[in-house]
N, C-alpha and C positions, 0 to 999 in steps of 0.2 A: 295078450293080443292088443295091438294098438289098431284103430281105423285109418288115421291119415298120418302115416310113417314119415311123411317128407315134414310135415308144421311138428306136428307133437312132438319129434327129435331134434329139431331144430340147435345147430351151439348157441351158445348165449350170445355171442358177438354178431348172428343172423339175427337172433331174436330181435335185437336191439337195435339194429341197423334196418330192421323191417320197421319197427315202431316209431322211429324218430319221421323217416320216411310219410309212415298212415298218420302220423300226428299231426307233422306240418300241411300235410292234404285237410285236414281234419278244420286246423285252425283255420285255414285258408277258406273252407267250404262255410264255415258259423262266420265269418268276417262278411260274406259275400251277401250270404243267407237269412242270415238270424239276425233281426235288429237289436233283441235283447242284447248280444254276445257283443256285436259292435259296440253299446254303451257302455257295456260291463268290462270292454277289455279298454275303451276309453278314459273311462275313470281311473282305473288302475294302471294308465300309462303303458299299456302292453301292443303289440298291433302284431303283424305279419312279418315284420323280422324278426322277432322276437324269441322264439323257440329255435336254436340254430343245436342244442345238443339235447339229451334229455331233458338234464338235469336243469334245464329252463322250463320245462313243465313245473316248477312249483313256482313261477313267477307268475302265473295265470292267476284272476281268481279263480274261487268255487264255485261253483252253481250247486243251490240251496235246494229242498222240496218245495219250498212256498215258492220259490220263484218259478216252478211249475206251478203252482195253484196260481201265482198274479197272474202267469201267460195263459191261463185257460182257456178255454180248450186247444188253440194250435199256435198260439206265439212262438213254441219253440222247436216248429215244425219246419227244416232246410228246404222240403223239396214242397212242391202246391198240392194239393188236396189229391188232385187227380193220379197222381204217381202213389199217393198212398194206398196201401189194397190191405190194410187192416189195420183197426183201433185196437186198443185194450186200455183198459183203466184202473188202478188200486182206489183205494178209500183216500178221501182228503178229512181238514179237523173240521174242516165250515160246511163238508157234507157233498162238496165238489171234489169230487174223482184227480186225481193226476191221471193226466192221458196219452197214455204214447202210441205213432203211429209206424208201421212200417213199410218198406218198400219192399216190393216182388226181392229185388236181392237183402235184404234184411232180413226175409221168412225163410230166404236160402240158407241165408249163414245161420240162422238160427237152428235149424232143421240139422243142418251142418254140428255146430258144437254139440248139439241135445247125441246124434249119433253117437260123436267123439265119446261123449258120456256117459253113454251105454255101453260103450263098449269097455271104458275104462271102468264098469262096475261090473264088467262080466258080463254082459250080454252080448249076444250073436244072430246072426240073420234066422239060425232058425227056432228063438224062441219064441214064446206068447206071452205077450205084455199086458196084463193088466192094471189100466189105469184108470185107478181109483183119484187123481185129481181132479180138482173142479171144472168145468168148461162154462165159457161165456168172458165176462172179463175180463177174469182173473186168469193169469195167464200161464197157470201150472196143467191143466190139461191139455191145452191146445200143441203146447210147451214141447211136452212130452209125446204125446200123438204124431207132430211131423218129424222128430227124433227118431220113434218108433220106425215111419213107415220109412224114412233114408237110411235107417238102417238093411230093412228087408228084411221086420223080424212082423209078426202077425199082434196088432196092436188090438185090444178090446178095449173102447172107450166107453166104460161103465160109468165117470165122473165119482161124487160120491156119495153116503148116506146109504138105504135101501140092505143092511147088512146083511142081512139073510139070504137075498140073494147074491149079493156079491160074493160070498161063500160057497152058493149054488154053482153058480159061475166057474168059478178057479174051480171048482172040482169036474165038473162039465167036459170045461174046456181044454186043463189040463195046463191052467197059467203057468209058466215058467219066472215071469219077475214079475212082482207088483211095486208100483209108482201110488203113494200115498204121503201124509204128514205121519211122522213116528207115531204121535198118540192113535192115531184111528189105526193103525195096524196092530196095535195091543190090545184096541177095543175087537176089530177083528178076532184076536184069539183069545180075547174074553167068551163073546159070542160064541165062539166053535167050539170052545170046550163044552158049554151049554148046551149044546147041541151033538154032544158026541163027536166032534170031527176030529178027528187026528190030522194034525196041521204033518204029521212025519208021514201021511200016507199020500199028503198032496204033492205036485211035481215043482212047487216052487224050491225055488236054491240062491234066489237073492232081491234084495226089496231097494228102492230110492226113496232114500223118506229127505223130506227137505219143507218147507212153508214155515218154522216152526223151531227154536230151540229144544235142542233134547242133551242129553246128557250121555255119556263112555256106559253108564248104570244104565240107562233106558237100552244103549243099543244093544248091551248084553243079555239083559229080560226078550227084549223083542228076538232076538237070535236064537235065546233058549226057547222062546214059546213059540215059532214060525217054524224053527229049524232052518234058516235062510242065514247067508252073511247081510248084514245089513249096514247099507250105503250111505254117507251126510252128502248130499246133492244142495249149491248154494246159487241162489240169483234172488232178482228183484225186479220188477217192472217195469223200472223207471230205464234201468241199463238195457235188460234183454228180455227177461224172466228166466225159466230157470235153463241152466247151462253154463252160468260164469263159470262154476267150478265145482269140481264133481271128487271125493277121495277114488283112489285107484281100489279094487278090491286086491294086490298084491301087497299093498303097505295099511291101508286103513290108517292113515298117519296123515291129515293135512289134506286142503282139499286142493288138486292144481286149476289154477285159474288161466284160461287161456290166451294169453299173452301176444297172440300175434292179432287177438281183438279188442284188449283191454290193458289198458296199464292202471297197476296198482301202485298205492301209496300208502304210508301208513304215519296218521299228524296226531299230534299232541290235542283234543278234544276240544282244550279251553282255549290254546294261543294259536291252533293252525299251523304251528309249524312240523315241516315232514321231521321224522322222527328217523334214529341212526338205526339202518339194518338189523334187522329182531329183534327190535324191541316193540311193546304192545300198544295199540290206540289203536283210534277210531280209522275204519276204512274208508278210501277215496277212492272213486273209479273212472279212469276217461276212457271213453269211448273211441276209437278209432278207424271202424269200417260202417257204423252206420250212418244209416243217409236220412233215414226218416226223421231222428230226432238225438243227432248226435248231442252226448252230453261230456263237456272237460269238465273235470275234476268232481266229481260228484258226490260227498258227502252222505255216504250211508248210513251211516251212526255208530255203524256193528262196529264192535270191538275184538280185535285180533291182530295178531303178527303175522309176516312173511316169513316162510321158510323158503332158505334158498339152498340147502345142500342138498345132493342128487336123490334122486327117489331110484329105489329097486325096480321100480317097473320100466325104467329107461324114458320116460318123458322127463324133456328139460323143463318144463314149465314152473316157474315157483310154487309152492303151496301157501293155502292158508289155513292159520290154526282155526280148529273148529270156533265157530263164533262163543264169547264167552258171554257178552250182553250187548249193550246198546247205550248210546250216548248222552239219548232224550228219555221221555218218557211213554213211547210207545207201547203198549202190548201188539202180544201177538197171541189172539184168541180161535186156536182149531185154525190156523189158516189165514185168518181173518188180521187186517193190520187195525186197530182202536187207539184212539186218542182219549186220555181223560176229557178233552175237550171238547170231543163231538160229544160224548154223552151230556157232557154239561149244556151244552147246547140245545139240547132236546129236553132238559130237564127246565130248565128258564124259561122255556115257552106255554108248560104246562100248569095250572091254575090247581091251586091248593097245595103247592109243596115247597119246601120253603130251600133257600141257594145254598142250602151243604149236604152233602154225599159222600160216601163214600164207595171204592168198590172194590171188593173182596173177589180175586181170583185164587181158583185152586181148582187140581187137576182130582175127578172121582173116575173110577175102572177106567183109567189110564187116558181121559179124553177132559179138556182144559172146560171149566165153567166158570161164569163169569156175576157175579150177585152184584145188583146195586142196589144198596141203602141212602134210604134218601129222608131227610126229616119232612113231614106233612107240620101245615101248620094248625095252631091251637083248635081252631074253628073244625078243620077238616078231619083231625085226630079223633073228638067227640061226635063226628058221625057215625051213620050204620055201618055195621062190617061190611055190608053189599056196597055202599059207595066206595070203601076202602078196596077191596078185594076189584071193583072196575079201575080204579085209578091205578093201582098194579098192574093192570091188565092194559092199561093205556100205553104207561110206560115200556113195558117188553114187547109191546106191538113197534110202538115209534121207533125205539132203539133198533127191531127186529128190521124195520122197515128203511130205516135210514143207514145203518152199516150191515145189514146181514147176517149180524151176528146175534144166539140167543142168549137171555140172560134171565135170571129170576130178579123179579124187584121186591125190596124186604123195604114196607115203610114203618119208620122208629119216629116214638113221639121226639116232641120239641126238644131242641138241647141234646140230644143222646149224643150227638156224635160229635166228638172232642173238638175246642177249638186250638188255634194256634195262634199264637204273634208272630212265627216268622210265615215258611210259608206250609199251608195246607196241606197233611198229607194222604192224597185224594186214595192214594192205590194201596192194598195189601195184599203181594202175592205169595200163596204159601206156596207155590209148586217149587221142586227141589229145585233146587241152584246150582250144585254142587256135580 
């Protein structure tokens, strides 16, 4: 079943003729609009004639994250405050949010692809969506929520955490799909089994898990312990949040990304340059119908290829390979986007510890944790265990409080933790890779 049979079948020669079309609107609109974009297409010699076929799209530069965090809060906002009619914001490394704003038709179109995406994961007007995303900033529940109701399927916005009952719930209510990150749905049927639940007696028959690297291994464990097909759903805050692209439950091969909103690209990490069809790098993404904070070329990090030959399910839309990592050195913790940085950040302001860390991630009953080791220095080492055991207790609050994310903090005396002469190697993550 496809929801919007005239876009998602689109020939590739409409496709493309539509895009060249929203593009040059697009540049036109940041030229008029966006001061940044004026000096940025300035410098780089680019202006309003400029884009006359696609393939002039990579003559633009990129627009970076930090050049969200410089514009903060609305420099890179097209239309005035007042036509905006919602914010949301992800994590930045200095503790300031990137924030992006939308307009009444931006919440359309977004509402809009989230449907698309439901349906290309098998859902229909008349199931019951339990979503287990977050709500508030972060823009995976909200996401998914006005997806849910354009479609005219019965949405439960449970957000997340609380598992016991959210288990009460889907049995209750008789969820048909649930919307979560892959780990909390294993932790999910960790829980249930716990509790006696036969995840085979419940009416779910298919999950969206996306916030979150998972692996072909995870979605098969999650499939055998749900009994549901389970879905890779991809976005990001800065573009949309989620609905860039969604795999089809017919192929499970590749996620398609919707094309007559976004055009993708795929560069070489180190030199920027676009890279020949199917081959792997870092993802770029321009924007082409929004208004609120349209972005050209947008520098994701994620690492993946385009697939462009035809999918079974009959949408033309290219696909992308499931993401393999990441460019920088981002985690992604439960959801949560962390920087080594910002923790460093929070750790320099704190008195009696001394500027080396490290942080040990690894995934325990199938949900991501995150340990920072931090050396105290000599004086604070040979205090009491209670001063030690509060200064732990410092740190997991500030980190807790400044990204959201929970972590345990392990203090090692002086020296413990290895140095380097080139550069620092702050992250160890053991979660599988592969």
């Amino acid at each position: 079943m496809i929801w919007n049979d005239e876009f998602e079948t689109l020939p590739r020669e409409a496709i493309e003729s539509l895009q060249l079309k929203r593009l040059q609107q697009t540049v036109e609109r940041v030229c008029a609009t966006v001061p940044f974009y004026r000096e940025s297409f300035r410098k780089a010699g680019v202006g309003l004639g400029t884009v006359k076929t696609l393939e002039d799209l990579q003559r633009l530069p990129f627009t970076l994250k930090q050049d969200m965090r410089d514009n903060y809060p609305y420099g890179l906002f097209a239309v005035p405050l007042e036509q905006i009619v919602r914010i949301h914001a992800s994590s930045g490394t200095t503790g300031k949010p990137t924030v992006v704003g939308y307009t009444r038709r931006d919440i359309d179109n977004w509402a809009e692809l989230m449907a698309r995406s439901f349906v290309a994961a098998g859902a229909h007007k008349g199931d019951v969506i339990h979503n287990a995303y977050g709500y508030g900033l972060f823009t995976g529940g909200l996401g998914a929520h006005y997806g849910a109701e354009k479609l005219g399927a019965s949405v439960i916005p449970m957000s997340g955490g609380n598992t016991l009952k959210q288990l009460m719930i889907m049995q209750d209510f008789g969820s048909t799909v649930l919307t979560c990150t892959p780990s909390y749905s294993l932790y999910l049927a960790e829980v249930a089994a716990e509790q006696g639940i036969d995840f085979k007696a419940l009416k779910l028959k298919v999950g969206i898990f996306g916030a979150e690297p998972w692996t072909e291994q995870m979605r098969s464990e999650i499939e055998s312990k749900l009994n549901i097909k389970a879905i890779d759903i991809y976005g990001l805050s800065e573009i949309l949040g989620p609905g860039v692209g969604i795999e089809c439950v017919e192929a499970q091969n590749g996620l398609h990304i919707w094309e007559d909103h976004f055009i993708p690209e795929i560069i070489d990490p180190d030199t920027g340059e676009v890279l020949p069809a199917g081959e792997k790098g870092e993802l770029v993404i321009t924007t082409i119908t929004k208004e609120g904070i349209p972005l050209i070329r947008y520098r994701t990090r994620d690492i993946t290829r385009i697939i462009t030959e035809p999918c079974v399910c009959g949408r033309t839309h290219a696909r992308l390979e499931r993401m393999s990592g990441r460019s920088d050195d981002m985690l992604i913790i439960r959801g949560v986007n962390v920087f080594p940085s910002q923790i460093e950040s929070v750790l320099f302001n704190i008195e009696g510890i001394e500027p080396h860390y490290q942080l040990i991630v690894d995934r325990e009953e199938n949900l991501d944790t995150l340990e920072v080791q931090v050396e105290v220095g000599e004086g604070t080492f040979s205090d009491e265990i209670k001063v030690l055991q509060q200064l732990s207790v410092q740190i997991q609050d500030e980190i807790k409080d400044l990204l959201g994310v929970t972590c345990k903090a392990r203090l090692v005396e002086p020296k413990t933790i290895a140095r380097s002469e080139g550069k620092a190697r702050r992250v160890i993550d053991k979660r599988e890779k592969n």
